[in-house]
C-alpha positions as CSV (number, residue, x, y, z in Angstrom):
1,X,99.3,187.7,196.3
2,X,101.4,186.7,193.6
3,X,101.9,190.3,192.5
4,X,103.3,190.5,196.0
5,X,105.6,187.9,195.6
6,X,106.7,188.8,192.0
7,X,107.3,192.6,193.6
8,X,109.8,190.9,196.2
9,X,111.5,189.0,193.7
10,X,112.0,191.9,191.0
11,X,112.9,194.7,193.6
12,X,113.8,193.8,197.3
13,X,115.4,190.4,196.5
14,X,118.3,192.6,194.4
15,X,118.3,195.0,196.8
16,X,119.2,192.6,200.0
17,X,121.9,191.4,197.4
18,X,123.5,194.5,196.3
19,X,123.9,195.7,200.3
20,X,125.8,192.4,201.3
21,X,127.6,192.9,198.3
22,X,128.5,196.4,199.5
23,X,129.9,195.8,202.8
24,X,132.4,193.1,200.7
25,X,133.2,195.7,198.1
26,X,133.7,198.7,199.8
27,X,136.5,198.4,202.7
28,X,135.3,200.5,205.9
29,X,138.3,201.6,208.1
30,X,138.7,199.4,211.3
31,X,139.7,201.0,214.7
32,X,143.5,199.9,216.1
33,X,144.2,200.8,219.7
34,X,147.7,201.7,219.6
35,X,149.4,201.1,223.3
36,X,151.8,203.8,225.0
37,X,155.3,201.9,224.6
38,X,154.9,200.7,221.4
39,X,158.2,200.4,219.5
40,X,158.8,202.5,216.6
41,X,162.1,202.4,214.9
42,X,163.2,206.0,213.2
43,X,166.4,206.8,210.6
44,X,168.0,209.8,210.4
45,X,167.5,211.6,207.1
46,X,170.1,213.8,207.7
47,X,174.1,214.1,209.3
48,X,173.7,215.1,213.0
49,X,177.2,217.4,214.5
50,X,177.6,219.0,217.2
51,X,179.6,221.2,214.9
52,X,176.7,221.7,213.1
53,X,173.6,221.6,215.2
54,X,172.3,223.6,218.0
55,X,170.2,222.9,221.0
56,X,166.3,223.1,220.6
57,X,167.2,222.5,216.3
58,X,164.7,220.3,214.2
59,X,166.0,217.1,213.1
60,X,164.5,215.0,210.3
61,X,163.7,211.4,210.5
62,X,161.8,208.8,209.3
63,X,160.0,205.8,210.2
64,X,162.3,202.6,208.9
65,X,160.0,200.0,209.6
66,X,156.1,199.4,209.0
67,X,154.6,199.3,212.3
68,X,152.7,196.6,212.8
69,X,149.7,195.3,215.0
70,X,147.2,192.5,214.7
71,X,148.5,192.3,210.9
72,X,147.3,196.0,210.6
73,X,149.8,198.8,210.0
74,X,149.2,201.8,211.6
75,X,152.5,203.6,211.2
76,X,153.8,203.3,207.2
77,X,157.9,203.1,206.4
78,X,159.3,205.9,205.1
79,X,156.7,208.5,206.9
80,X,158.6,211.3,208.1
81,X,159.5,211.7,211.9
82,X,160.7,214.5,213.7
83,X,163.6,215.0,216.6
84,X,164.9,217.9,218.3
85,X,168.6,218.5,219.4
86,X,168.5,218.2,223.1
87,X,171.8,219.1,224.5
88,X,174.8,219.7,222.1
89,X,178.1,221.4,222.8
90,X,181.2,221.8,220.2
91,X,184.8,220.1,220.5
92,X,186.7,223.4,222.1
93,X,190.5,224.1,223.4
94,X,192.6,221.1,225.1
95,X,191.2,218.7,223.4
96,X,187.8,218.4,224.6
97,X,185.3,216.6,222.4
98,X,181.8,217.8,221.1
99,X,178.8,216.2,222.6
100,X,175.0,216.0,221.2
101,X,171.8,214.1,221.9
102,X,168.8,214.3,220.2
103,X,165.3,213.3,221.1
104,X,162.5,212.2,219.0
105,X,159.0,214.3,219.0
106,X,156.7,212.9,217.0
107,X,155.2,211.0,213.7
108,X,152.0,210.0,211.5
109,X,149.7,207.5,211.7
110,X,148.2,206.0,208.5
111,X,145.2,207.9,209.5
112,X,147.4,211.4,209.9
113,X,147.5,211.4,213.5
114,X,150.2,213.1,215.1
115,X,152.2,210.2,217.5
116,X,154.4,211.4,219.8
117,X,157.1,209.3,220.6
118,X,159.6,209.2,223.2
119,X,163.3,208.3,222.8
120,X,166.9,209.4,222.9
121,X,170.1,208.9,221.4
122,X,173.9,210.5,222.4
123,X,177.3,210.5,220.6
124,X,180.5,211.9,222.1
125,X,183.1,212.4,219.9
126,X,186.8,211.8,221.0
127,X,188.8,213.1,223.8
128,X,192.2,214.6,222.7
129,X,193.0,216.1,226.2
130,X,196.1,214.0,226.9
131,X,197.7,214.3,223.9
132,X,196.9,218.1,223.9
133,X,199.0,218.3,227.4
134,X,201.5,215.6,226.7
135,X,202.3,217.2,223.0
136,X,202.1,221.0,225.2
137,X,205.2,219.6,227.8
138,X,206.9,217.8,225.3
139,X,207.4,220.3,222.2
140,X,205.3,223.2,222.3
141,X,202.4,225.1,224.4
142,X,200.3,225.8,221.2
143,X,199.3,222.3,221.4
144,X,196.8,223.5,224.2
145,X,194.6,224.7,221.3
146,X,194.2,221.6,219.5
147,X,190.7,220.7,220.1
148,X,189.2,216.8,220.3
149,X,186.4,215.7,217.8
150,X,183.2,216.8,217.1
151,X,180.1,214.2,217.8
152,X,178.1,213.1,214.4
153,X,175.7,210.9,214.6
154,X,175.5,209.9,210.3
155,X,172.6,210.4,207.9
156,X,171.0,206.3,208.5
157,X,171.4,206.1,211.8
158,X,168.4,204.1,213.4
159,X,166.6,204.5,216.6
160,X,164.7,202.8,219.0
161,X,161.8,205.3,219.8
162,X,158.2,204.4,221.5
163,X,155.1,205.6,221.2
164,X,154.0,208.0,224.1
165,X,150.6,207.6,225.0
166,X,147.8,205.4,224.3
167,X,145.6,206.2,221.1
168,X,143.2,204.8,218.4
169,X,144.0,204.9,214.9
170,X,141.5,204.2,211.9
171,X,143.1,201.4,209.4
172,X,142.2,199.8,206.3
């Protein structure tokens, strides 16, 4: 019996010890449920024009701000995001001025998820119509082909995008 009881010391008594000690030591990942409408805020990483873009273009972005939940982050700054140019048209004859809007597609989780998100942002540039048509009247009609501004939305620029649909992500 106490051979028994020696055997329980020596062996299992370290063993129970060194699988507490385990679960302490080594971190398992934890399961976050993400909600659909989660905010996500995005910077552009590079200018936006409607001089220079085209509809259905890529546009790079990245996540600005850790996102957050229940102390956990699920979606690191500075992971890279990506938009698409959704509608863009250039500045053209009589002063009319460019136009573009962007939307944002998608990002990573911590856990290398793909998140789609859902958001959209617009610039206009300026209208130089009138003056086109006043300047035309007054002096001469080659005025006519002075065209308005181009939109630009500038490399920083944030966004308020959310996440699109419900989904689990694996944290430390």
């Amino acid at each position: 019996m106490d051979n028994i009881k020696k055997v329980i010391a020596v062996v299992l008594i370290p063993a129970f010890i060194m699988a507490a000690m385990q679960s302490y030591c080594f971190a398992t990942p934890d399961s976050m449920k993400v909600k659909n409408g989660t905010p996500v805020i995005l910077r552009l990483t590079e200018d936006v024009s409607s001089k220079t873009k085209n509809m259905n273009e890529s546009v790079a972005m990245q996540v600005a701000k850790d996102v957050i939940i229940d102390g956990k982050t699920v979606v690191k700054a500075g992971t890279p995001a990506m938009g698409t140019v959704s509608w863009a048209e250039k500045a053209g004859m009589l002063g009319k001025e460019g136009k573009i809007q962007i939307t944002a597609d998608s990002t990573k989780s911590v856990d290398g998820q793909r998140i789609p998100l859902r958001a959209s942002v617009t610039s206009m540039g300026k209208s130089e119509t009138v003056m086109s048509v006043i300047m035309s009247i007054l002096c001469c009609i080659l005025f006519l082909l002075v065209p308005g501004k181009e939109a630009s939305l500038p490399i920083g620029t944030e966004i308020k995008a959310y996440i699109d649909q419900d989904l689990t992500v694996e944290v430390q």
